[in-house]
C-alpha positions as a printed NumPy array, in Angstrom:
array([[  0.   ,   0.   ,   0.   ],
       [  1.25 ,   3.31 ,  -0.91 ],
       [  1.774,   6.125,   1.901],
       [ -0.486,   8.853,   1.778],
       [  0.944,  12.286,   0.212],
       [  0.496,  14.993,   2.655],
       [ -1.359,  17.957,   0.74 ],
       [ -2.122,  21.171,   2.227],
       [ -3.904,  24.075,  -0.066],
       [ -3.16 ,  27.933,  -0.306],
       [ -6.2  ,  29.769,  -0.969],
       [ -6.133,  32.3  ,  -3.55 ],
       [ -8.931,  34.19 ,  -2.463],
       [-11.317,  33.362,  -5.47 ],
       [-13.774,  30.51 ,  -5.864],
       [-14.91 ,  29.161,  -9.041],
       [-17.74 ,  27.293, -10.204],
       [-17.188,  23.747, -11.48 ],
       [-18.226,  25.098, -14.756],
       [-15.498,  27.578, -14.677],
       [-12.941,  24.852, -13.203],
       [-10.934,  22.66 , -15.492],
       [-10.14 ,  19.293, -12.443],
       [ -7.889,  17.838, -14.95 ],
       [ -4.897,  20.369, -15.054],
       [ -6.646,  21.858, -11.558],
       [ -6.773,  25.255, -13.282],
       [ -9.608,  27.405, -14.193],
       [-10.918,  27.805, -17.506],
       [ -9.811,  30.614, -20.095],
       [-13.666,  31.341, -19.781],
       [-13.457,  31.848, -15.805],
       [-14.664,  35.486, -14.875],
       [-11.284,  35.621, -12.942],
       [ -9.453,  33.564, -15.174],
       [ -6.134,  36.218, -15.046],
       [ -6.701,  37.126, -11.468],
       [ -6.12 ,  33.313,  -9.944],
       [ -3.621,  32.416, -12.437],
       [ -1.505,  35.238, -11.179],
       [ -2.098,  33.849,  -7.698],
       [ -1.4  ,  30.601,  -8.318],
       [  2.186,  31.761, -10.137],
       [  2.961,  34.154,  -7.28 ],
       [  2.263,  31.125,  -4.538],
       [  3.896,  28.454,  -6.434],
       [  7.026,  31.463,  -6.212],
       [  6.456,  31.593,  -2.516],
       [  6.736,  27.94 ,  -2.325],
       [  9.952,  27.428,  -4.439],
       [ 11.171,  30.056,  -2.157],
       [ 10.341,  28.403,   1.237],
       [ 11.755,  25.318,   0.091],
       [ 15.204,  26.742,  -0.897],
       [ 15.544,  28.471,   2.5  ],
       [ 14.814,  25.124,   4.132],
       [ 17.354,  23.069,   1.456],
       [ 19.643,  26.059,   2.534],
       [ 19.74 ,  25.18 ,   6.18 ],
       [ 19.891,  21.409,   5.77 ],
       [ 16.078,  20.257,   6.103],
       [ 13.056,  19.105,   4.55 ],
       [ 10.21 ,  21.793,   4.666],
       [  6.74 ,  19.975,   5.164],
       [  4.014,  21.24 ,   3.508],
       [  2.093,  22.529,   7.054],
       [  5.262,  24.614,   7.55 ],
       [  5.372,  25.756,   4.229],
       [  1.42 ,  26.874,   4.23 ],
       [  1.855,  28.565,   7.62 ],
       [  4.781,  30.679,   6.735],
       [  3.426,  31.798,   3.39 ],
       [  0.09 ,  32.395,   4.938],
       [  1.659,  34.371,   8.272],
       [  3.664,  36.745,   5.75 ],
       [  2.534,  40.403,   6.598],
       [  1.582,  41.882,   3.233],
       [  4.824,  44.584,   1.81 ],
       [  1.687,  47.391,   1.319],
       [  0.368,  46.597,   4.822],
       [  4.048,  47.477,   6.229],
       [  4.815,  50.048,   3.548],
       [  1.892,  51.725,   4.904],
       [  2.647,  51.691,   8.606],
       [  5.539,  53.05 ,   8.03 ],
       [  4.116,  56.541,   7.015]])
């Protein structure tokens, strides 16, 4: 029996309707209302991601995909800084 893959899913902040949702490649549809907006988000994560996981190679250990989730996730925003700096 094969071990389960741990999964864990970053939001990005749309929802789609199954109509609009394409489960094979797990991407929406060209004709998705948002269709620009989530690929964006899904490119900037998966660059969040690759970036997590280089920091952890860096120090010599495996990120899991829980740590990875909550450190992308607990990230204060750069406007939301650049604007408490003012």
């Amino acid at each position: 029996m094969t071990p389960m893959k741990e999964v864990e899913y970053l939001s990005t902040g749309v929802s789609s309707s199954q109509d609009n949702w394409d489960n094979h490649n797990s991407l929406p549809t060209n004709t998705n209302p948002h269709y620009l907006k989530v690929i964006q988000k899904i490119e900037e994560l998966k660059k969040k991601v690759d970036i997590e996981i280089a920091i952890a190679e860096r120090e010599g250990r495996i990120a899991t995909p829980v740590e990875i989730k909550e450190k992308i996730e607990t990230k204060v925003p750069k406007l939301l800084v650049k604007n408490l700096r003012k």
